[in-house]
VOGU-3710 file (C-alpha; in Angstrom, 3 decimals, decimal comma):
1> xxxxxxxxxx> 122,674/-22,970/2,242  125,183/-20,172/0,911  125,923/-19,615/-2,804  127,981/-17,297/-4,608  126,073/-15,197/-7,813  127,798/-12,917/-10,555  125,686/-10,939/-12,589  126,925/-10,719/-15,939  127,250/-7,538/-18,063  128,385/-7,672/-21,841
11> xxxxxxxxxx> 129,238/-3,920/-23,294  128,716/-2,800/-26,732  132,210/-2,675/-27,369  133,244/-5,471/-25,896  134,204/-7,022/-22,571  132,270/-8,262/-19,451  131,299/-6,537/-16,270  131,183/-9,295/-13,402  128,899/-8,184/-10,227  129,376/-10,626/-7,121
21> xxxxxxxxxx> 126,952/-11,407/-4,230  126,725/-13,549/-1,456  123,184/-15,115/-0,988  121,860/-17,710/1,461  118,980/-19,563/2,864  116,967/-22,535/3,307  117,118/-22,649/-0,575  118,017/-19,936/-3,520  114,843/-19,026/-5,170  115,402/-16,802/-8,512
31> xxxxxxxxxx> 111,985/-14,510/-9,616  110,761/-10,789/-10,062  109,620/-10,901/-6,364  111,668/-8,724/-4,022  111,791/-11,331/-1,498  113,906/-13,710/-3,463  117,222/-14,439/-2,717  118,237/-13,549/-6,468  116,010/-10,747/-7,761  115,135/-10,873/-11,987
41> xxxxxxxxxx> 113,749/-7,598/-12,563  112,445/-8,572/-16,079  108,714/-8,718/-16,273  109,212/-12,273/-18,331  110,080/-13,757/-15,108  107,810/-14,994/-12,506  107,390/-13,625/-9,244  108,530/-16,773/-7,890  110,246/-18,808/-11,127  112,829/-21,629/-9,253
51> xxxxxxxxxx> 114,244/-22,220/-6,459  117,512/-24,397/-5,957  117,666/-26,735/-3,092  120,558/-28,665/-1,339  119,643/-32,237/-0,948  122,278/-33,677/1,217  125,252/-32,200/-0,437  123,579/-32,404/-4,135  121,860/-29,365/-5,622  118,605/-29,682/-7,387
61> xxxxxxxxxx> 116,092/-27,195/-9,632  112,795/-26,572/-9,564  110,278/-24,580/-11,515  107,832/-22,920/-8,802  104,394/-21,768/-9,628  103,237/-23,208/-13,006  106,649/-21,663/-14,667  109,500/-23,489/-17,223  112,774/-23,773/-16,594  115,251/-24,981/-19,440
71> xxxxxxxxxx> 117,884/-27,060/-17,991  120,754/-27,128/-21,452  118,175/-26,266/-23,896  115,612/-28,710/-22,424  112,145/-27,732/-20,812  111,676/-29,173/-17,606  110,467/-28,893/-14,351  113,291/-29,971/-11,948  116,524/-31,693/-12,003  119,862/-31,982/-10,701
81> xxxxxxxxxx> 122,503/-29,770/-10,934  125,968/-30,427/-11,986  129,015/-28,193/-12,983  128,683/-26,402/-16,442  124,747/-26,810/-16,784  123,158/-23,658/-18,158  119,419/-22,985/-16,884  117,253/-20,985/-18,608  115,003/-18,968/-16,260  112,959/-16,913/-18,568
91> xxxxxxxxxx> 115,455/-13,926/-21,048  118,274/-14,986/-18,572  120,751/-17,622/-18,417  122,258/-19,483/-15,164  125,438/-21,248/-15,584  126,813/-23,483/-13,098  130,225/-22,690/-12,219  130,768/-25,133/-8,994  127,949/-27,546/-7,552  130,168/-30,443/-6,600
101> xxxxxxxxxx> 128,937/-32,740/-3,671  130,139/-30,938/-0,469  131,391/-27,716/-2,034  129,894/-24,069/-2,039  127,363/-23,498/-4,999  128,204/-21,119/-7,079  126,712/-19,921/-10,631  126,254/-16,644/-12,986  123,683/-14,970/-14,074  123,121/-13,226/-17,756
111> xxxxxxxxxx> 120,439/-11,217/-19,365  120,717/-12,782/-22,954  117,461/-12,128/-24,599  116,819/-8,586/-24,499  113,286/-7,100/-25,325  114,643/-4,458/-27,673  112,291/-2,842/-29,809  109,207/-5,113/-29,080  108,416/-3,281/-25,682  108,115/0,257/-27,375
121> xxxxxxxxxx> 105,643/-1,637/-29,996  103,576/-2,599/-27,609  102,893/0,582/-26,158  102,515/2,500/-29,810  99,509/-0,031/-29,681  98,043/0,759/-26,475  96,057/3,850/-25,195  96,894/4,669/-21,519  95,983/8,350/-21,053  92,876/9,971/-21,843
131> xxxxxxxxxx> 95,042/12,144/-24,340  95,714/9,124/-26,583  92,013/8,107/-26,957  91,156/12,387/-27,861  89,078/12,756/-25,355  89,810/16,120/-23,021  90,904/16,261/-18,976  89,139/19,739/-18,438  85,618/18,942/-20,370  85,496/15,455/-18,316
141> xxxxxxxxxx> 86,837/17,057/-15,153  83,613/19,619/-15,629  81,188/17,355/-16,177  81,737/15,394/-13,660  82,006/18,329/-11,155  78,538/19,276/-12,393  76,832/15,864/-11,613  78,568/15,213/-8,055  77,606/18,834/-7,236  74,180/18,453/-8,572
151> xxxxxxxxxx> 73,451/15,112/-6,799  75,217/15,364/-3,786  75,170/19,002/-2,698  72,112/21,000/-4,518  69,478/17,790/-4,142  69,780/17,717/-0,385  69,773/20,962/0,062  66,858/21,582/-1,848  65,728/18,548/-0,344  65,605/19,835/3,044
161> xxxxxxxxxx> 64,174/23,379/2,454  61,681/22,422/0,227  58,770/19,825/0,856  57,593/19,466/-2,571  61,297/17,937/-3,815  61,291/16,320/-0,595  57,826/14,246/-1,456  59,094/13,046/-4,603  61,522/10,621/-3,091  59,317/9,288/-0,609
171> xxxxxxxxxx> 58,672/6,024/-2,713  62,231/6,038/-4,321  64,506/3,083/-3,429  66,739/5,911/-2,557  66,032/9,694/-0,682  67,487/12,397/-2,071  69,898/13,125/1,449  70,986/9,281/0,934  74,385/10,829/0,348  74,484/12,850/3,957
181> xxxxxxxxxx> 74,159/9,845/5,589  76,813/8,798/7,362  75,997/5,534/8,697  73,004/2,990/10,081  70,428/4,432/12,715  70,283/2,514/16,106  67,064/0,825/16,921  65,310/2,959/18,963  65,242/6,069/16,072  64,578/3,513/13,268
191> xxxxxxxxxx> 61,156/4,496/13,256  61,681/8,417/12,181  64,983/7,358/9,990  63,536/8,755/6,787  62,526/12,269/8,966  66,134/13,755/8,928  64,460/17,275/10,246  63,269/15,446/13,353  66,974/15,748/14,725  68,470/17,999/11,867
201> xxxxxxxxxx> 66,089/21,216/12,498  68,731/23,301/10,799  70,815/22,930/7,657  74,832/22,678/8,559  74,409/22,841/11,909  75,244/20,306/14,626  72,045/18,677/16,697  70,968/20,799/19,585  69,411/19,361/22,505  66,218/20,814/22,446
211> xxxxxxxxxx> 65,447/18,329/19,641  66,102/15,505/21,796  64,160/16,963/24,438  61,461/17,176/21,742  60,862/13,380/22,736  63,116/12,506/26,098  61,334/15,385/28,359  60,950/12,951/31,148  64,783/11,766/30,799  66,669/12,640/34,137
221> xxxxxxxxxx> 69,671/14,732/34,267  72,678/12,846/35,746  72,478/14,514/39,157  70,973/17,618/40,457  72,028/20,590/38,496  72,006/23,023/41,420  73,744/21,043/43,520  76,380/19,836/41,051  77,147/23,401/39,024  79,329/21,555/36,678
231> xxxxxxxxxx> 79,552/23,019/33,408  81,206/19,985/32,384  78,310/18,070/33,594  75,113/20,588/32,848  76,689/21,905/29,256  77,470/19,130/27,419  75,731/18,131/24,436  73,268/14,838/24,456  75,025/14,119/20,800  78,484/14,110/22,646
241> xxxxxxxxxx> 77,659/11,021/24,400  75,018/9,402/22,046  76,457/9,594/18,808  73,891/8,659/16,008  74,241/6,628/12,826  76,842/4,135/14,279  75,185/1,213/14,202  71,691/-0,382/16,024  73,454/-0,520/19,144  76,193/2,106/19,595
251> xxxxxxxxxx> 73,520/4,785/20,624  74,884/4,909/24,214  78,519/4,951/25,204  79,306/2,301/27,143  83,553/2,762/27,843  85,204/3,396/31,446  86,677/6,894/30,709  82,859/8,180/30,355  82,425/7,850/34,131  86,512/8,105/34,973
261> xxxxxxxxxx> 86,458/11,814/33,602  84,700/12,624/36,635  84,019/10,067/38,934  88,325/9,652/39,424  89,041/12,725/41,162  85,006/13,482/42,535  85,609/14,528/46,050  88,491/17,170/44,892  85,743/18,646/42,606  82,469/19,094/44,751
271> xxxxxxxxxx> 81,186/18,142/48,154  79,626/15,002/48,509  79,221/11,311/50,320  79,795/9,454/47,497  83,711/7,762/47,340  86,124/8,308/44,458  85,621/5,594/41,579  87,572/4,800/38,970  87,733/0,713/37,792  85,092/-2,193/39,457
281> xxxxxxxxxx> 88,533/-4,574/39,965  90,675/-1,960/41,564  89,408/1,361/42,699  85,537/1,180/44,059  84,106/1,633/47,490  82,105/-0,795/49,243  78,384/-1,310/48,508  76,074/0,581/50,434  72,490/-1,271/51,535  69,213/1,047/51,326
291> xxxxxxxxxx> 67,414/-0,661/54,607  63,913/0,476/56,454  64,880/1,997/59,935  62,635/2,959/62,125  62,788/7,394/63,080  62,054/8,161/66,597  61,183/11,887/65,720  58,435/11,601/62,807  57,528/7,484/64,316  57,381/6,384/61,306
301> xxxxxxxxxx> 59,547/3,514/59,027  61,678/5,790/56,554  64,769/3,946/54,008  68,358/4,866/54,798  71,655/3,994/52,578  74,208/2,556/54,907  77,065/0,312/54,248  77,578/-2,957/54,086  80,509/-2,959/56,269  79,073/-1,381/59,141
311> xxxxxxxxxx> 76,959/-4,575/59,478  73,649/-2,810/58,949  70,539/-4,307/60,709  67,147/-4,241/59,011  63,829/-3,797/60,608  61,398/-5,501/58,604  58,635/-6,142/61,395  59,152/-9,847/60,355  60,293/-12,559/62,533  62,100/-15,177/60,226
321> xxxxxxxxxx> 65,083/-17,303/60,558  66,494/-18,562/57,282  68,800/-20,909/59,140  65,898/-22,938/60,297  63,834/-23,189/56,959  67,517/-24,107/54,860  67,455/-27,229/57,425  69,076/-29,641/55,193  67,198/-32,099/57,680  64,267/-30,671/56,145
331> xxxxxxxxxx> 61,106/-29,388/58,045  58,051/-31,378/58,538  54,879/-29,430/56,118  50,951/-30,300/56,533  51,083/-31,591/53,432  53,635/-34,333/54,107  52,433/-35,930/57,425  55,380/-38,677/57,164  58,067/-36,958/55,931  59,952/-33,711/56,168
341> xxxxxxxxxx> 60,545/-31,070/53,200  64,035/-29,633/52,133  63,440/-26,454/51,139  64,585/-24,230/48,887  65,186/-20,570/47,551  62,881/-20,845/44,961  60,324/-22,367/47,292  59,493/-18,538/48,322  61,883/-16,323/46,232  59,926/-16,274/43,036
351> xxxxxxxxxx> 61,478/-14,475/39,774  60,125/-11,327/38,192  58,962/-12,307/34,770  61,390/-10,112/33,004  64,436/-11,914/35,627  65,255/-8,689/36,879  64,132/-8,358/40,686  61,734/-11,432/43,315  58,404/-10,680/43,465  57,363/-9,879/46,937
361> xxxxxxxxxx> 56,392/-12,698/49,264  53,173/-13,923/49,301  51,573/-16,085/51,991  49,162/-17,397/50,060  51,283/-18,421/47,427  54,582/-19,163/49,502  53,909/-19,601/53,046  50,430/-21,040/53,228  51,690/-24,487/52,388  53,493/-25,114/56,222
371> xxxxxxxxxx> 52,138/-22,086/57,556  48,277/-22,969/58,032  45,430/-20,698/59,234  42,964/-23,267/59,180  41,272/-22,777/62,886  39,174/-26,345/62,321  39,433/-28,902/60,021  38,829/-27,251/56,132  38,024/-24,113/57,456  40,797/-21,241/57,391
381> xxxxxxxxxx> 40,740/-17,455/58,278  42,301/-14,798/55,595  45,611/-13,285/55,793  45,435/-9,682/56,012  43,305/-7,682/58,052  42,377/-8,199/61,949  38,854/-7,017/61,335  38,422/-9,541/58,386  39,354/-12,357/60,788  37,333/-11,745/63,661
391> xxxxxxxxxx> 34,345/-10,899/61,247  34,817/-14,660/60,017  35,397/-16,436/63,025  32,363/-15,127/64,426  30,033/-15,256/61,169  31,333/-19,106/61,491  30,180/-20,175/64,935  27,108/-17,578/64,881  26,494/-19,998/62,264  27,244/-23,101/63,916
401> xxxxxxxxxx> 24,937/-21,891/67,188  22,216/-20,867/65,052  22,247/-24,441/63,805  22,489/-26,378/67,078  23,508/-29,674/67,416  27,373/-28,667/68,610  29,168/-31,632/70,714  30,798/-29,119/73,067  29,796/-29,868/76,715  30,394/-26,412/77,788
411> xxxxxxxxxx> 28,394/-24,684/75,371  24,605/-23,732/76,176  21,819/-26,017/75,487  20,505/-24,530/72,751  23,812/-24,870/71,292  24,126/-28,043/71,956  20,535/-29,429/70,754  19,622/-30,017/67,241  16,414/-27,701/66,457  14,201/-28,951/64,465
421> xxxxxxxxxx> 13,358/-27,076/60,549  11,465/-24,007/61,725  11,254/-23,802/65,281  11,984/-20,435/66,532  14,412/-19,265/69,384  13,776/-17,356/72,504  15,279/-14,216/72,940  17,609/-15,475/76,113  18,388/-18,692/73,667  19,587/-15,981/71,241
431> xxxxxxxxxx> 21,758/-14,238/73,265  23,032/-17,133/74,768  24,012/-18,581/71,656  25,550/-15,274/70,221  27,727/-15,263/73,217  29,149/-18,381/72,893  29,859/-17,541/69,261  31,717/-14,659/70,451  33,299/-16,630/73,109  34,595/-19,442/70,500
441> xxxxxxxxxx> 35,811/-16,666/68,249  37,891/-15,226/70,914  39,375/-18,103/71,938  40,355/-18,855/68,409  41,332/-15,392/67,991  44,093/-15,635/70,160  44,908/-19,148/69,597  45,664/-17,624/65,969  47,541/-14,447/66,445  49,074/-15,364/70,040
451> xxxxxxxxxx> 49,924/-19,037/69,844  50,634/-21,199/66,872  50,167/-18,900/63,863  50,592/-15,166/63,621  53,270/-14,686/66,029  55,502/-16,765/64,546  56,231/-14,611/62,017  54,448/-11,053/63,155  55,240/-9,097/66,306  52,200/-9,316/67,844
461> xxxxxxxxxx> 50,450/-7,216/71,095  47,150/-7,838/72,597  45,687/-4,056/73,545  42,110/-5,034/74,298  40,929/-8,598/76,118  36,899/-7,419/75,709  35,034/-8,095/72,747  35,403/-7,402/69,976  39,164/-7,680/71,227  42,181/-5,299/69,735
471> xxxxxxxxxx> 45,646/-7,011/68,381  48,249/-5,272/66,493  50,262/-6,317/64,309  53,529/-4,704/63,353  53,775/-3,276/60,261  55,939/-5,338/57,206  58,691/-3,234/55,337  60,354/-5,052/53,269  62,449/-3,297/50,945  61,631/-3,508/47,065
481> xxxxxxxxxx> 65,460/-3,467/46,025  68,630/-2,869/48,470  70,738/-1,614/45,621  68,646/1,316/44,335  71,676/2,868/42,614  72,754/-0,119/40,713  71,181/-2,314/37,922  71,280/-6,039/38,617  69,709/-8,421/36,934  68,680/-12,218/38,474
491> xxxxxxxxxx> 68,366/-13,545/34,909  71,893/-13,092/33,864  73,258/-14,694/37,223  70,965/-18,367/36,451  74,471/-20,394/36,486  75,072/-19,208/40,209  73,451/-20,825/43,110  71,984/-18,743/45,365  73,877/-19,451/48,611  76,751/-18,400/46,313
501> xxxxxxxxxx> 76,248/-14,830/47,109  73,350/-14,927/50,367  74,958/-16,731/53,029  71,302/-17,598/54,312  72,084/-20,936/55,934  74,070/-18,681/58,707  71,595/-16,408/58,837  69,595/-16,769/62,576  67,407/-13,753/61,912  65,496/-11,090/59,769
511> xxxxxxxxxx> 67,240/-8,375/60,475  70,638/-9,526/58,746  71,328/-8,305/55,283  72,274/-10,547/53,111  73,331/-8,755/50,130  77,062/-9,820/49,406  79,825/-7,100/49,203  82,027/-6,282/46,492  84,321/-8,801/47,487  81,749/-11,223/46,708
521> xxxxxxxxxx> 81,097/-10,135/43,571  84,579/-9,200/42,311  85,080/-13,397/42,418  83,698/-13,042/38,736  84,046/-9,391/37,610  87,768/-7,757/37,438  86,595/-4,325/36,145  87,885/-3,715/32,802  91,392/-4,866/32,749  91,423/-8,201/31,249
531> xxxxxxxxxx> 92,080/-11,116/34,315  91,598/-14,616/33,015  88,786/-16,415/34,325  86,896/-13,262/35,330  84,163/-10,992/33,425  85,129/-7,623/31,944  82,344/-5,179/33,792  82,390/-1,180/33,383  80,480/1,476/35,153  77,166/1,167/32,616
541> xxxxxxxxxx> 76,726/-2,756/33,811  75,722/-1,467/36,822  74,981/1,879/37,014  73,156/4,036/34,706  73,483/8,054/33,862  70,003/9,885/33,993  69,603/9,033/37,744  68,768/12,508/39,186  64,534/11,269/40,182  63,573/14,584/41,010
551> xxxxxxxxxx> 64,580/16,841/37,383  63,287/16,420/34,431  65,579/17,073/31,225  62,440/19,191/29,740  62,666/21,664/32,739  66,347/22,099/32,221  66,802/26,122/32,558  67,446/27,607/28,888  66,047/24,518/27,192  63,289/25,896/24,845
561> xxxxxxxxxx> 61,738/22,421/23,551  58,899/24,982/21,835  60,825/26,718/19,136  60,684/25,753/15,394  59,870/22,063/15,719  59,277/20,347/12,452  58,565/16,785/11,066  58,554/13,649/13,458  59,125/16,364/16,688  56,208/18,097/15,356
571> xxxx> 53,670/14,979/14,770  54,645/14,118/18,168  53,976/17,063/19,664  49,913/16,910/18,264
//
C-alpha cells in the first residue's frame, strides 16, 4: 500500500510548516525504529508503536508491541480508520485526512505534547560523569594503571625469574602468568602446562627449537637435509607449524597450502623422482607399490617402489590363486566332508588390533583348516622347518618299529610282530627296523613337500634323494605394507567391502598386486574442494611430515639441545 504523510510544524509566531512524503509497503508502521515507514524520533514512542493495514480497501490500526494507541481520545488497541479520526501515537497526533474505501490513504502527523522543561529536570537529577559524583579522572586513571601493571606485568615477570614467587602459586586456583596465557594447551603438553619455562626458556622471546628438541630428539626431519638444502625447509621454526595454546587438537596443521608451498612447483626447485602435487581430486600422481624383487647381483630379495601403472609383479615365493579360494561355488575343507565352504577375506586377512594394517598370515591359524599336514590319521608334522619334519616323521615310525605289531606286508618281521613286554632285539632286528623307519619317513617326506601339501603353496626342489634327504623351500617375502609413504587405516574403511578396492576374484596368481590406484580411491575422496557425495581429504590424511628414517631432529647441525635447560626439559633430562 502507498500513503501520503505531512509532518506538521506550528511556529512561535504563528503559521504552519507542512513537510510531504510518499511512503509505502505491505503496511505503514509509525515508531522510533529507523526501519519504519514513518520514523517518530521522540523517545516516548516505541520502537515499533502501530502499524496501519489495508484490509481490502478499508484501513485499520493497530498498537504493536505491548504499546497504546488513542483512537479520538480513546485508548485502544486497533480499529478502523475513517476520514477525520485523530490517533494518538504517543506526544504526536495522526489525523486522517482521506481513508475512503478504494482511495489513497493519506494523514498528518503533529508533535503536540512537547517535553519542555521536564527533560532538563531529569538530568539535573542524574549523575552521568565521574565529575558529577566528585570523584577525579587522573587519581582513578592512576590507580588503576598501578594494579593492571602490578598484576599483569611485574607478577609474571617476577614470576618467571624468581622461584620463590613462583612456589607460592603452586596451590592457587590461579598462577601468577595466568594472564600470559593466551589460550588452552593441546593434549599431548597438558602434562607440563603449569611449567611455562619448559618451552619459554627466555623471557620475551619467541620458542626456539632446541626446547622442543629437549623432548622430540628422535622426531625425523621432513626429508634429508643434505640432499634437500632448502632453507625454507631446514630453517623454519617447529612453532611455525605447531602453534601452541590453540586448543587440545590444533597442535599440528592440518590445511593443503602446508604441503602446496612446496610440493606445487617441486621438480622446478630440486632434483628428484617424486611428481609435482598439489590437491588429492585434481593434481596427484599415481600410487607407487613398494614390492620384493628378486637382485641378480647381491642374490638376494631386496623392496623396490614401482608404480602401479606399470603393472608391477611381486615375487613372494608363494604360489596362491585368489580366484580359486573366492569360488563362490565354495571349496570342499576337511572339516566339512559333505559340503563345500565359501570363503572369505576375513577367513585369512585378520585385522591388526588397533585396525590399522592385517596381521601376517598364519598357517596355523588360517590355512591349517583345508590345508592339512596330518601324514596319518591324528598325527600331523609342524609347519616351519625341514629339519623339524624329518626329525618327527622318523621319531614317529622309529617308534612304531620299536613297538612291532605294524600291518604293513612289506615291512620286516620284526616290524611286523608284536614283541612281547621286555624281550630284547638283535642287533640285525635293530637295524632292520631303523631302516624301515627311515624308509617310511622318506616316503612321507616327499609325499608332504612334493605331492599333496607343501608344493601347493611353496616352490619346492628336491637336492638330495639319500637319507636324511635335502628339500628347499623358497623363501616367503611378503611385504609388511605396499604403501610405506602413506598412512591408511583398515578401521576407518569398515563400511567398504573388500572386493571394493582388491579385485581378488580376477586375480589367477600371487604375483599380482592388488592395491587399487588412485582412481579407485578418488570414488570417495575429491581432495579438498567440496564435491557432493565425496570426502574432503588433504595431504596429512595420508601422508605425514617427519618422514626422513635415517636423521634424527636432535642431530640437526647447530641444534644445541644442552644449553640452559630448565624446569620440565630439565627433569626430563635426569
Amino acid at each position: 500500500m502507498q500513503s501520503k504523510v505531512s509532518f506538521l510544524t506550528r511556529k512561535s509566531r504563528g503559521g504552519v510548516t507542512r513537510k510531504e512524503q510518499l511512503v509505502s509497503g505491505e503496511s505503514i508502521r509509525l515508531g522510533r525504529s529507523t526501519d519504519n515507514e514513518v520514523h517518530l524520533s521522540d523517545f516516548r514512542v516505541s520502537l515499533s508503536h502501530a502499524a496501519i493495514h489495508d484490509r481490502n480497501g478499508r484501513y485499520y490500526v493497530e498498537a504493536e508491541s505491548g504499546s497504546d494507541i488513542r483512537i479520538n481520545t480513546k485508548i485502544a488497541q486497533s480499529g478502523r480508520l475513517a476520514t477525520g479520526d485523530r490517533i494518538g501515537v504517543g506526544p504526536y497526533d495522526v489525523e486522517i485526512i482521506c481513508a475512503e474505501e478504494g482511495q489513497q490513504l493519506e494523514f498528518t502527523i503533529e508533535l503536540v505534547r512537547e517535553l519542555g522543561d521536564d527533560l532538563a529536570k531529569l538530568q539535573s537529577r542524574s549523575n552521568t560523569s565521574l565529575t558529577t559524583t566528585g570523584l577525579s579522572k587522573r587519581r582513578w586513571s592512576w590507580l588503576l594503571f598501578i594494579v593492571v601493571t602490578g598484576l599483569f606485568l611485574a607478577l609474571p615477570i617476577s614470576a618467571f625469574y624468581n622461584k620463590e614467587v613462583r612456589d607460592l602459586f603452586i596451590d592457587a586456583p590461579v598462577t601468577a602468568d595466568i594472564a600470559w596465557k593466551s589460550g588452552e594447551f593441546a593434549a599431548a603438553h597438558r602434562f607440563f602446562a603449569d611449567d611455562c619455562q619448559a618451552c619459554h626458556q627466555k623471557a620475551f622471546e619467541t620458542v626456539r627449537d632446541k626446547a622442543c628438541v629437549t623432548c622430540h630428539t628422535n622426531t625425523h626431519p621432513h626429508a634429508d637435509p643434505k640432499f634437500f638444502e632448502l632453507a625454507k625447509l631446514n630453517e623454519t621454526r617447529c612453532a611455525t607449524c605447531h602453534k601452541e595454546h590453540n586448543g587440545r587438537n590444533a597442535l599440528i596443521r592440518r590445511d593443503e597450502a602446508l604441503c602446496g608451498d612446496c610440493h606445487t612447483n617441486l621438480t622446478d626447485t630440486v632434483p628428484t623422482e617424486l611428481e609435482n602435487a598439489r590437491d588429492f581430486g585434481n593434481k596427484h600422481a599415481n600410487f607407487n607399490a613398494t614390492i620384493y624383487q628378486f637382485d641378480k647381483n647381491t642374490k638376494a630379495f631386496v623392496t623396490k617402489r614401482v608404480a602401479l601403472t606399470d603393472n608391477p609383479e611381486e615375487i613372494s615365493g608363494l604360489t596362491f590363486p585368489h580366484d580359486k579360494h573366492m569360488n563362490p561355488d565354495g571349496l570342499k575343507a576337511p572339516d566339512l566332508p559333505w559340503d563345500k565352504k565359501q570363503m572369505r577375506c576375513n577367513d585369512c586377512h585378520t585385522p591388526e588390533p588397533s585396525g590399522v594394517g592385517m596381521q601376517p598370515i598364519n598357517m596355523e591359524r588360517d590355512c591349517i583348516a583345508c590345508h592339512s599336514l596330518a601324514f596319518e590319521e591324528g598325527r600331523t608334522v609342524p609347519h616351519g622347518k625341514l629339519e623339524l619334519v624329518l626329525s618327527s616323521l622318523t621319531d614317529y615310525y622309529g617308534n612304531k618299529a620299536l613297538a612291532g605289531g605294524v600291518p604293513d606286508p612289506n615291512a620286516p618281521r620284526i616290524v611286523r610282530n608284536r614283541r612281547r613286554p621286555g624281550q630284547k632285539m638283535t642287533k640285525q632286528e635293530r637295524k632292520a627296523a631303523y631302516q624301515w623307519a627311515q624308509e617310511q619317513a622318506l616316503t612321507i617326506a616327499e609325499d608332504l613337500f612334493e605331492g599333496r601339501v607343501c608344493s601347493q603353496c611353496h616352490t619346492v626342489t628336491q637336492l638330495r634323494t639319500d637319507y636324511p634327504p635335502k628339500w628347499e623351500i623358497a623363501p616367503v617375502n611378503i611385504i609388511d605394507s605396499w604403501l610405506p609413504k602413506a598412512s591408511f587405516t583398515h578401521k576407518k574403511h569398515e563400511t567398504m567391502v573388500c572386493t571394493d578396492c582388491h579385485d581378488a576374484k580376477k586375480s589367477e596368481d600371487s604375483t599380482d598386486v592388488l592395491i587399487p590406484d588412485i582412481d579407485n580411491c578418488r570414488q570417495c575422496h575429491g581432495g579438498t574442494e567440496k564435491i557432493a557425495n565425496k570426502l574432503e581429504s588433504t595431504c596429512v590424511d595420508c601422508h605425514g611430515f617427519h618422514i626422513a628414517e635415517d636423521f634424527l631432529l636432535g642431530d640437526r647441525k647447530g641444534m644445541d639441545i644442552d644449553m640452559d635447560i630448565s624446569g620440565t626439559a630439565a627433569r626430563m633430562e635426569k
